[in-house]
KEBA-95679 format. One line per field, with one value per atom (N, C-alpha, C, O): x negated, y, z negated; residue in one letter; residue number from 1; atom name. Coordinates in nm, 2 decimals, padded with zeros to 4 digits. Atoms other than C-alpha are relative to their C-alpha. Example, Ala and Ser with C-alpha at 12.3 -4.5 7.8 and 13.67 -1.06 7.14 Angstrom:
<atoms>
u -00.09_-01.23_-00.09_-00.19_00.09_-01.37_00.08_00.03
v -00.12_-00.45_00.12_00.12_-00.11_-00.11_00.11_00.22
w 00.00_-00.78_00.00_-00.07_00.00_-00.71_-00.08_-00.09
r A_A_A_A_S_S_S_S
k 1_1_1_1_2_2_2_2
a N_CA_C_O_N_CA_C_O
</atoms>
This chain:
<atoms>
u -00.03_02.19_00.00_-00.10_-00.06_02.33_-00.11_-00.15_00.07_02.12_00.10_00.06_-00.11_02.46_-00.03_-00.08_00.03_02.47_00.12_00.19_-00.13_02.79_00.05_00.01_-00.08_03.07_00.01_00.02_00.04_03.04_00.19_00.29_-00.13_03.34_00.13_00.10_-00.06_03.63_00.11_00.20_-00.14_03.83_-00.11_-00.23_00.05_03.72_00.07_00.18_-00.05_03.76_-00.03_-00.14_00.01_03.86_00.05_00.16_-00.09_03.85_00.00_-00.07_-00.03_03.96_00.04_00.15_00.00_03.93_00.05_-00.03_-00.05_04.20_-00.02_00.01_-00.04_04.14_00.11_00.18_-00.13_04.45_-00.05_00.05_-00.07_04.32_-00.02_-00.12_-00.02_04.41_-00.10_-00.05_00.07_04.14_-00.05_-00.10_00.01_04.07_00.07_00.01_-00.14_04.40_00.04_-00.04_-00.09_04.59_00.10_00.16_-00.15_04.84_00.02_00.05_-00.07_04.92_00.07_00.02_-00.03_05.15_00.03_-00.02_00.01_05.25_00.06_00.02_-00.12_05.58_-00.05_00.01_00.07_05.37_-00.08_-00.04_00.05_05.13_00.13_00.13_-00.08_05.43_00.08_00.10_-00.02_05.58_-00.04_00.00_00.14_05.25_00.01_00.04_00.04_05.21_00.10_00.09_-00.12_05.59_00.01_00.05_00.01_05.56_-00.10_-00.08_00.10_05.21_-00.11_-00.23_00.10_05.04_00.12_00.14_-00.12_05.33_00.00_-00.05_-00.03_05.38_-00.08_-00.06_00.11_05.07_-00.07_-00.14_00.01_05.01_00.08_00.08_-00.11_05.34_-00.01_00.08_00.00_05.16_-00.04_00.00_00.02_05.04_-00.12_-00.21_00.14_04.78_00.01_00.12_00.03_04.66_-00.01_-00.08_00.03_04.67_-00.02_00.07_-00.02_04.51_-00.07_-00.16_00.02_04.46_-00.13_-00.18_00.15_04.11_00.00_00.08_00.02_03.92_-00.14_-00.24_00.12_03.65_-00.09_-00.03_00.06_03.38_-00.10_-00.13_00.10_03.12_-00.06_-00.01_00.07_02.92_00.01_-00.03_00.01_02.98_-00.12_-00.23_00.12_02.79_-00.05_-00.17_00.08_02.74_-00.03_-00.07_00.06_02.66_00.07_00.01_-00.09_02.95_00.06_00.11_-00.02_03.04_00.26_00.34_-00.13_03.41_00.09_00.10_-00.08_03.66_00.13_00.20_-00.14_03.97_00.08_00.02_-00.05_04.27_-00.02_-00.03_00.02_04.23_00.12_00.17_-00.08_04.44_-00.06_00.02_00.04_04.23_00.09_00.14_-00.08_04.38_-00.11_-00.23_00.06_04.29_00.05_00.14_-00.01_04.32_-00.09_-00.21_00.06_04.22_00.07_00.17_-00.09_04.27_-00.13_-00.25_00.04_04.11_-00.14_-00.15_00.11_03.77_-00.01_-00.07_-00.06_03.91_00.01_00.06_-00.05_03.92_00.13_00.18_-00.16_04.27_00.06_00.14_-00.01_04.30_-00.07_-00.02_00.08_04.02_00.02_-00.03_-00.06_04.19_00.14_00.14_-00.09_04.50_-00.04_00.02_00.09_04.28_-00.08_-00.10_00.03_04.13_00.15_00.19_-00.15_04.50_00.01_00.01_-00.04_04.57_-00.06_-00.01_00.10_04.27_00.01_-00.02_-00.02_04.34_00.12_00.10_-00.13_04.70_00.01_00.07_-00.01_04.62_-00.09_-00.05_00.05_04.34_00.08_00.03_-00.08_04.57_00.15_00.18_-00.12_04.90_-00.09_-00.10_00.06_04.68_-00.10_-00.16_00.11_04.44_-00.13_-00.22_00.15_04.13_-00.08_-00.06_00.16_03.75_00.00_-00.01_00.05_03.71_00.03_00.02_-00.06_03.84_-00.11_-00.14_00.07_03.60_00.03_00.09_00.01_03.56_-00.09_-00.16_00.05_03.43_00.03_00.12_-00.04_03.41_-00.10_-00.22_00.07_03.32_00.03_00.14_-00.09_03.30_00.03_-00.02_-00.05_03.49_00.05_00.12_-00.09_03.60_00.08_00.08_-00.13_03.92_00.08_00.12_-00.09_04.09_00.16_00.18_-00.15_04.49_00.05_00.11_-00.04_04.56_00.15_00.19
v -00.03_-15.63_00.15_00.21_-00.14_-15.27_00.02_-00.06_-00.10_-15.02_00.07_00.13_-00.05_-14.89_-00.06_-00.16_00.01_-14.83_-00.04_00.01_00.03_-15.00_00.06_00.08_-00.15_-14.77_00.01_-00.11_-00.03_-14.67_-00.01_00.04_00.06_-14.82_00.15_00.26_-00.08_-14.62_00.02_00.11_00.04_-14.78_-00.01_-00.03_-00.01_-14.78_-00.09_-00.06_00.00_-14.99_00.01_00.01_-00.08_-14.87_-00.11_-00.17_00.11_-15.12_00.07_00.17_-00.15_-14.94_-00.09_-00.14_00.07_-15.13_00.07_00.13_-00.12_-14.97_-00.17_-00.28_00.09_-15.13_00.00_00.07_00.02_-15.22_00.03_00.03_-00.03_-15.14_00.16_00.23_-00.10_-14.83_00.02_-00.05_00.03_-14.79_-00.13_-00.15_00.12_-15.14_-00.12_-00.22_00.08_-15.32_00.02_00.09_00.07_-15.40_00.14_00.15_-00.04_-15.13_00.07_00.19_-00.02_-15.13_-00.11_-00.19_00.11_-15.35_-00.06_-00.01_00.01_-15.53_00.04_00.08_-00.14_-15.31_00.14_00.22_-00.06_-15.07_00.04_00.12_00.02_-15.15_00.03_00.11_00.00_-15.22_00.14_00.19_-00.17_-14.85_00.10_00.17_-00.10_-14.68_-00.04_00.05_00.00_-14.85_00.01_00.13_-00.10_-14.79_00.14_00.21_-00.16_-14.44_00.10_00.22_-00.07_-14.37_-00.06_-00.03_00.11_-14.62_-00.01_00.07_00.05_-14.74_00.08_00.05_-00.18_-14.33_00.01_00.05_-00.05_-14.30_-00.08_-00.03_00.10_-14.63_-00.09_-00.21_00.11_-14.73_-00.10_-00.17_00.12_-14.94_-00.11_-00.20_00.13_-15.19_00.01_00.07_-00.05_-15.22_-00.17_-00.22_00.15_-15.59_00.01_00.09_-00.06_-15.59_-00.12_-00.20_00.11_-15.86_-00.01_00.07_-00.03_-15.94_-00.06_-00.12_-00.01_-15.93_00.01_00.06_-00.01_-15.99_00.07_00.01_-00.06_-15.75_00.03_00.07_-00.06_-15.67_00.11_00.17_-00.10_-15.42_-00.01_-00.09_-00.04_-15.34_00.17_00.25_-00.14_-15.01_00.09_00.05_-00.09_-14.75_-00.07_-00.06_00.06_-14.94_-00.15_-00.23_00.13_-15.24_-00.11_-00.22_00.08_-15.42_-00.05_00.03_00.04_-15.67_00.07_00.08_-00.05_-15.52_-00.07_-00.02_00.05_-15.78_00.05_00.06_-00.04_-15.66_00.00_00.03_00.05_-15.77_00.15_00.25_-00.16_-15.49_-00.08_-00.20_-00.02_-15.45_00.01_00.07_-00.05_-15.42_-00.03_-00.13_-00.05_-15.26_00.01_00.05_-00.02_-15.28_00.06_-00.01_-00.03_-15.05_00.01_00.05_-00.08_-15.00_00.10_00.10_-00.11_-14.69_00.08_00.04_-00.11_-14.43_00.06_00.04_-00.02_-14.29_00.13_00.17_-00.15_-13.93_00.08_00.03_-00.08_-13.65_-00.03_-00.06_00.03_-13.71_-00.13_-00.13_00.18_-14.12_00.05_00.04_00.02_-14.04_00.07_00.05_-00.12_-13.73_-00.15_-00.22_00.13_-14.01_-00.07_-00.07_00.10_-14.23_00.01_-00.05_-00.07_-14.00_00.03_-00.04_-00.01_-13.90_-00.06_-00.03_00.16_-14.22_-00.04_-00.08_00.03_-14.28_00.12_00.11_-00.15_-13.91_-00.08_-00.14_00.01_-14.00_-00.09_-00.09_00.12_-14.33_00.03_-00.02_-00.04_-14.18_00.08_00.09_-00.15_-13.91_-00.07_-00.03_00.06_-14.16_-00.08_-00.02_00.07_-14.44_00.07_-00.01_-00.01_-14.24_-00.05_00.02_00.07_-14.40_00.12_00.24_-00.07_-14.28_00.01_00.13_00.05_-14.40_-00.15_-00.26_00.11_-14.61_-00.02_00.08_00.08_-14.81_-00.03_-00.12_-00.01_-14.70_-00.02_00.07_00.06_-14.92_00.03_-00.03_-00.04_-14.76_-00.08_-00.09_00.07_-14.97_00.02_00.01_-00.02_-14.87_-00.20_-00.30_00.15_-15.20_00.01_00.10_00.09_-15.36_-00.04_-00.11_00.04_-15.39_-00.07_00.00_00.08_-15.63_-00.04_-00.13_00.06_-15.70_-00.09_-00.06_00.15_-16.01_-00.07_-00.17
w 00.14_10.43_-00.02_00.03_00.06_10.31_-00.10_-00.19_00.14_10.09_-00.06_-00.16_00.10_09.97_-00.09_-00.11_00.16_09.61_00.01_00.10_00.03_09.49_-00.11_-00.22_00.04_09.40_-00.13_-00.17_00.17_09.03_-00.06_-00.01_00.02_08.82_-00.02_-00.07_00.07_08.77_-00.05_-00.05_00.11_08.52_-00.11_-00.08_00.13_08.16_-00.10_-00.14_00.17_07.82_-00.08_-00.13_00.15_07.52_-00.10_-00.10_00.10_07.22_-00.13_-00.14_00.08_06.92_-00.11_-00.10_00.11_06.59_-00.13_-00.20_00.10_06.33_-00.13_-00.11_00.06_05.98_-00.04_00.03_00.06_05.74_-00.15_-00.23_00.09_05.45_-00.08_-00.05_00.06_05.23_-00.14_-00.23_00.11_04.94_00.01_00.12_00.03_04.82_00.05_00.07_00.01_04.88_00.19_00.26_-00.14_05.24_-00.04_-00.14_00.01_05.28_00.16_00.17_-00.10_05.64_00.05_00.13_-00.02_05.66_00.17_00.27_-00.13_05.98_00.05_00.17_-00.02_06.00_-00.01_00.06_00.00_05.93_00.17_00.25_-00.09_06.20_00.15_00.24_-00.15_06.48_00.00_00.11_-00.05_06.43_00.06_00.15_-00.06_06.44_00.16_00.24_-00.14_06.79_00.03_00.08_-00.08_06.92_-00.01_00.08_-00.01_06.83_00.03_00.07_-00.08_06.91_00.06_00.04_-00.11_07.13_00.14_00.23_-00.14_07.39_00.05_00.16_-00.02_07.46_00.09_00.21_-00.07_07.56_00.11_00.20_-00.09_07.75_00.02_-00.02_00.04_07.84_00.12_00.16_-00.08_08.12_-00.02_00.05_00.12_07.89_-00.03_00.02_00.06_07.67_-00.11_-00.12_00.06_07.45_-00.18_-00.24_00.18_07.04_00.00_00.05_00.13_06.83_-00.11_-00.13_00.13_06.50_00.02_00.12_00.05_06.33_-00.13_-00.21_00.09_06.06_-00.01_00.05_-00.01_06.00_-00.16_-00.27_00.10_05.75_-00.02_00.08_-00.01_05.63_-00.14_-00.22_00.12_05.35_00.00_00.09_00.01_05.20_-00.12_-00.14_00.01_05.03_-00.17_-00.21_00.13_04.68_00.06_-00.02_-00.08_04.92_-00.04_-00.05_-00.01_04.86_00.10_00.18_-00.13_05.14_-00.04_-00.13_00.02_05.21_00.14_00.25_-00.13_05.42_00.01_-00.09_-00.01_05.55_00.18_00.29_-00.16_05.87_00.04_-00.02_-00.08_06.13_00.11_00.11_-00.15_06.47_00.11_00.18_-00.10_06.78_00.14_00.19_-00.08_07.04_00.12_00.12_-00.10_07.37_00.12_00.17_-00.07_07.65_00.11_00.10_-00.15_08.04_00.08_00.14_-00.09_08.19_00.10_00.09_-00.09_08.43_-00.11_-00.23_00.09_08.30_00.07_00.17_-00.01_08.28_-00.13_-00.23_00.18_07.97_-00.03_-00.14_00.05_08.00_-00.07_-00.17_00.10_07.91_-00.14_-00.25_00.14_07.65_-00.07_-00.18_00.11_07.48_-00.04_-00.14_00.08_07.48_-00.11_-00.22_00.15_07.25_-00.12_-00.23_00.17_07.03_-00.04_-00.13_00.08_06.96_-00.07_-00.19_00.05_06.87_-00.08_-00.18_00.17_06.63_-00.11_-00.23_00.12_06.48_-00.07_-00.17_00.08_06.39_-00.13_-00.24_00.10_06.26_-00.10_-00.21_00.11_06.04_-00.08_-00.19_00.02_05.95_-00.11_-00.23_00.07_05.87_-00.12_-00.23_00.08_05.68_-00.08_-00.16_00.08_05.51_00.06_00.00_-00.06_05.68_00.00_00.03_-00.02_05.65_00.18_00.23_-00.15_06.05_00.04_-00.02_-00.10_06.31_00.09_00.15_-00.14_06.57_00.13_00.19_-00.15_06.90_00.12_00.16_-00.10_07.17_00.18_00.25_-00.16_07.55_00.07_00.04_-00.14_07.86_00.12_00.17_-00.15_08.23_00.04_00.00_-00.02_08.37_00.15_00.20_-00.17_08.74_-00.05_-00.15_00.07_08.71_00.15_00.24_-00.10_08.95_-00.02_-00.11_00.00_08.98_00.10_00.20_-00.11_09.16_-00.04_00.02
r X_X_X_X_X_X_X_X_X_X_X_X_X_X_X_X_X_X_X_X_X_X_X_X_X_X_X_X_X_X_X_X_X_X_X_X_X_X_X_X_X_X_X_X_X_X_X_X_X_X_X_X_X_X_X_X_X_X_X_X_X_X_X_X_X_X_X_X_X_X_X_X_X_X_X_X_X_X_X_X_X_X_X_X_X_X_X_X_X_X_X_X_X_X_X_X_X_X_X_X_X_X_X_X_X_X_X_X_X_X_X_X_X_X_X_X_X_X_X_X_X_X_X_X_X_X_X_X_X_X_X_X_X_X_X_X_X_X_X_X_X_X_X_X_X_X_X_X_X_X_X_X_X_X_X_X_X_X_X_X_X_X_X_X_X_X_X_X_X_X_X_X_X_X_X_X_X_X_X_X_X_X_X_X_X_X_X_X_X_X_X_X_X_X_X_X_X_X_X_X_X_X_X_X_X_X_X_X_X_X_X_X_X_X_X_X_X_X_X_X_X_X_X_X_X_X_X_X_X_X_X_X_X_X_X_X_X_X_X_X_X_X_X_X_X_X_X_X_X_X_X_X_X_X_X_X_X_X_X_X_X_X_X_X_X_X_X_X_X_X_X_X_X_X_X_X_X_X_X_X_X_X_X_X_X_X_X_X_X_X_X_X_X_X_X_X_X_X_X_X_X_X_X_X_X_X_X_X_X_X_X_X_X_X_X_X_X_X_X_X_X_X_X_X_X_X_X_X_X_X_X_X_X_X_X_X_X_X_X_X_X_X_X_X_X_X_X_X_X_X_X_X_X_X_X_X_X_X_X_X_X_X_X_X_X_X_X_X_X_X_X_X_X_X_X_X_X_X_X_X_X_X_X_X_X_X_X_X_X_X_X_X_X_X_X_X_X_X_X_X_X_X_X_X_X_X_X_X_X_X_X_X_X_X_X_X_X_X_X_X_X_X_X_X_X_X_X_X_X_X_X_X_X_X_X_X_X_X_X_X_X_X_X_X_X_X_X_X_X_X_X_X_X_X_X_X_X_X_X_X
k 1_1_1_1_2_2_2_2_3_3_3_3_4_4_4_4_5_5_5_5_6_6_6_6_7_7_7_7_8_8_8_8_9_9_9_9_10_10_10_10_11_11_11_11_12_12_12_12_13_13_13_13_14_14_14_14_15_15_15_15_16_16_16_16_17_17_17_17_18_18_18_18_19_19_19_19_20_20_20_20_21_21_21_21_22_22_22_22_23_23_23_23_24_24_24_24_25_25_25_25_26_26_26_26_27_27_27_27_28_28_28_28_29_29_29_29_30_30_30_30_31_31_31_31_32_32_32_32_33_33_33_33_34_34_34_34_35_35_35_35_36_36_36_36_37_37_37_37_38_38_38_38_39_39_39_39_40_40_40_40_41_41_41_41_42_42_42_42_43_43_43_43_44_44_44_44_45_45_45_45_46_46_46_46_47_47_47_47_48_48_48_48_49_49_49_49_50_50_50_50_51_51_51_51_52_52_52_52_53_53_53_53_54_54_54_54_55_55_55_55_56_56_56_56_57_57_57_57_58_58_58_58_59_59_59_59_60_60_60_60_61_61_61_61_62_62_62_62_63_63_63_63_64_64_64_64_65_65_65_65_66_66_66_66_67_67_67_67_68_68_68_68_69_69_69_69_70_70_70_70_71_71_71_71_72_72_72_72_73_73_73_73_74_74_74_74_75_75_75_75_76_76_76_76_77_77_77_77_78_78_78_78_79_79_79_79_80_80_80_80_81_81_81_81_82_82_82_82_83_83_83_83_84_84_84_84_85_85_85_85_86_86_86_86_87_87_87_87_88_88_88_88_89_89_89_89_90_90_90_90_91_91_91_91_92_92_92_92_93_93_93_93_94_94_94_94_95_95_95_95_96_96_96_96_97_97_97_97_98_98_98_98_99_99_99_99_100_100_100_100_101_101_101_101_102_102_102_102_103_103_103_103_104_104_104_104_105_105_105_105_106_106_106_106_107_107_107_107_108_108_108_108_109_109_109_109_110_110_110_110_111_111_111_111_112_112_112_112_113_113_113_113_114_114_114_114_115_115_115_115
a N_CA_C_O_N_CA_C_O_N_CA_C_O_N_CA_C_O_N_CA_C_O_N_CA_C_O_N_CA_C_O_N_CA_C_O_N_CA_C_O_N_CA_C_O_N_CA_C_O_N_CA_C_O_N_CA_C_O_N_CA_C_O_N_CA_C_O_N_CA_C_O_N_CA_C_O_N_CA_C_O_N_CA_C_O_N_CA_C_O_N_CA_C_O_N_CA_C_O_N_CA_C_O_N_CA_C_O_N_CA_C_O_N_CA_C_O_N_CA_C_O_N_CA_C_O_N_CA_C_O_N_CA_C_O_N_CA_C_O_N_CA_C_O_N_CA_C_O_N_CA_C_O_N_CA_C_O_N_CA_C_O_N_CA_C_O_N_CA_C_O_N_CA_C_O_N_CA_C_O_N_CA_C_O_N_CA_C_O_N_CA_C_O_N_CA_C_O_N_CA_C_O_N_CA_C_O_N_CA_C_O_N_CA_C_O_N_CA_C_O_N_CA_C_O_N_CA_C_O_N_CA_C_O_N_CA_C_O_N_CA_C_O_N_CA_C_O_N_CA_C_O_N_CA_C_O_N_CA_C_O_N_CA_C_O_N_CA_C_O_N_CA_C_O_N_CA_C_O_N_CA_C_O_N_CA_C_O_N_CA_C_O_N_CA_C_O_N_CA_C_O_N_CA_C_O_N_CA_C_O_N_CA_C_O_N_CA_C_O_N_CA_C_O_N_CA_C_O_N_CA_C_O_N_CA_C_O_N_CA_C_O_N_CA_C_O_N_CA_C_O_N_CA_C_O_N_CA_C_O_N_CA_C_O_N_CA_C_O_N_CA_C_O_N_CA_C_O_N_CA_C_O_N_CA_C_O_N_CA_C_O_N_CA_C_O_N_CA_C_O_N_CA_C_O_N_CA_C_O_N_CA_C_O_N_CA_C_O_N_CA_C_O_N_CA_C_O_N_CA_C_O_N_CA_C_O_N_CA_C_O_N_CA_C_O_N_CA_C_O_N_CA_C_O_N_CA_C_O_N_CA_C_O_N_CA_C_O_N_CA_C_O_N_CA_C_O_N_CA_C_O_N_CA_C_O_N_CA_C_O_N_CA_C_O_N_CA_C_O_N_CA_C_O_N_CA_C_O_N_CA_C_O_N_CA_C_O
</atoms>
């Protein structure tokens, strides 16, 4: 039996929970939604990357439960400043185009196997 330590992962995921809505109301639509990711998602992981829909909620600051569809996006990439500057990009823009308070960013080191 080996006392090797086993090798430390070095792939990463990024789950990245953009909501849809604008204020109160829904205003990303799903055309909406599929631009944003052809123009600034694909770009940046044109080796592929997983989107699905969600329904998420919160309570906000007058403690209002607050439901609304989201997008989560899933990428695996390299666990480098460079993939993870890609992905703040990508949550900047989208705060930036939609108006959004904050987008939800979930990182995991991951074994990544291709069979």
């Amino acid at each position: 039996m080996s006392s090797k330590a086993a090798p430390a992962p070095t792939w990463q995921t990024s789950t990245v929970y953009f909501g849809r809505n604008i204020g109160a109301t829904e205003g990303v639509s799903d055309e909406d939604w599929t631009g944003f990711l052809k123009a600034s998602v694909t770009p940046e992981f044109p080796k592929g990357l997983t989107v699905l829909d969600g329904l998420g909620q919160y309570r906000d600051e007058s403690k209002e439960l607050i439901r609304e569809r989201s997008k989560i996006l899933i990428l695996v990439h390299p666990i480098d400043e460079k993939s993870r500057a890609k992905v703040k990009a990508i949550i900047d823009r989208y705060k930036s185009q939609f108006k959004q308070e904050s987008v939800l960013w979930v990182e995991a080191p991951s074994k990544v196997k291709f069979r």
